[in-house]
C-alpha positions in Angstrom: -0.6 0.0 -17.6 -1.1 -3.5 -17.0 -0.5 -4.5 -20.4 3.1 -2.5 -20.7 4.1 -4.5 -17.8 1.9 -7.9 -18.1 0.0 -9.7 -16.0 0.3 -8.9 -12.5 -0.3 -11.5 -10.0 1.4 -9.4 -6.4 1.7 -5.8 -6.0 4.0 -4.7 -3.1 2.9 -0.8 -3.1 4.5 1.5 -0.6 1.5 3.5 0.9 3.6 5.8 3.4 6.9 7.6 4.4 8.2 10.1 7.4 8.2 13.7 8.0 5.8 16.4 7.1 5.2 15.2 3.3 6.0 12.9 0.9 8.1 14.2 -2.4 6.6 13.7 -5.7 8.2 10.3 -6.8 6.7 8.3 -3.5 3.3 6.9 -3.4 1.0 7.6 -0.7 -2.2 5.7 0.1 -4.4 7.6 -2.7 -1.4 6.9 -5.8 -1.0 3.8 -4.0 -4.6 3.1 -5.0 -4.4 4.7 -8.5 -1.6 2.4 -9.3 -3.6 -0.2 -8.0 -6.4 0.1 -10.1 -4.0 0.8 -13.4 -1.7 -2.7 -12.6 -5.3 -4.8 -12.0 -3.0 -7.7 -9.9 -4.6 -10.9 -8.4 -3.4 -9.3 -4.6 -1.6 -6.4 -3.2 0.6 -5.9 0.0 0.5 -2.2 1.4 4.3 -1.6 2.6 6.5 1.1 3.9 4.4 2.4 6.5 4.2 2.6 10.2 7.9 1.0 10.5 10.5 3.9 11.1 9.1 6.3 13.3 11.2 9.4 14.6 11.2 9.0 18.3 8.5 11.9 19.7 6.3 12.2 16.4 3.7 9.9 17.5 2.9 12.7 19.8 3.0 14.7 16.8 1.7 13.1 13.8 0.4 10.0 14.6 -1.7 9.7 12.0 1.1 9.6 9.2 2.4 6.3 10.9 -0.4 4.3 11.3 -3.2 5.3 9.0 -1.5 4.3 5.5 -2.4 0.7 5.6 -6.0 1.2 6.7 -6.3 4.2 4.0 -5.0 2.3 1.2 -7.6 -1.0 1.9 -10.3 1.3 2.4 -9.4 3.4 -1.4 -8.5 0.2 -2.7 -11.7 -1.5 -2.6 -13.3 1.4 -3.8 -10.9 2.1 -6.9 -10.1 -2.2 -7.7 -12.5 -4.1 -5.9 -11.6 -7.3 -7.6 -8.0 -7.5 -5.8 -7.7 -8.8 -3.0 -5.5 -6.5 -0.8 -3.5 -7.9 2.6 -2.8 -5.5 5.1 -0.4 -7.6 7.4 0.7 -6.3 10.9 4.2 -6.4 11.6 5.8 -10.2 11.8 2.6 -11.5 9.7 2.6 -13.3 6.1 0.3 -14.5 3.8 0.4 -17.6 1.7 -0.7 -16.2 -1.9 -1.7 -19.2 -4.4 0.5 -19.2 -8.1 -1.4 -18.6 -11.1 -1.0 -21.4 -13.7 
């Protein structure tokens, strides 16, 4: 995949989503991963998780909010070990270095 697209050198993936399941075009954690390992980037930034919450499901599901990130990192370094991946809290960056 990497070479119908080029080099990579930043993958934003989205890891998560609301409600009780995610629809076949979204990535979760595990696709999250596989793409991963198929666009081979320099570093990846797990997004769309644990930011919209429905009021009452952390009571529910509160798994679905918060475990994306950590999911994705932890299939990540088994499925691309050479990227380096950045889980950032909410309100955090990371300065990335340009390829040249």
């Amino acid at each position: 995949m990497a070479e119908e697209v080029g080099p990579v050198d930043v993958a934003l993936l989205p890891v998560g989503g609301w409600g009780p399941y995610l629809g076949e075009g979204h990535l979760d954690a595990g696709r999250a991963a596989q793409a991963l390992e198929r666009l081979a980037p320099r570093s990846a930034v797990p997004v769309h998780y644990g930011t919209y919450w429905p009021i009452g499901m952390d009571a529910v599901r509160p798994h679905e909010f918060h475990a994306p990130g950590d999911e994705f990192v932890r299939l990540a370094a088994r499925r691309a070990p050479g990227v380096a991946v950045h889980r950032l809290g909410h309100g955090e960056s990371v300065r990335l270095e340009v390829a040249r």
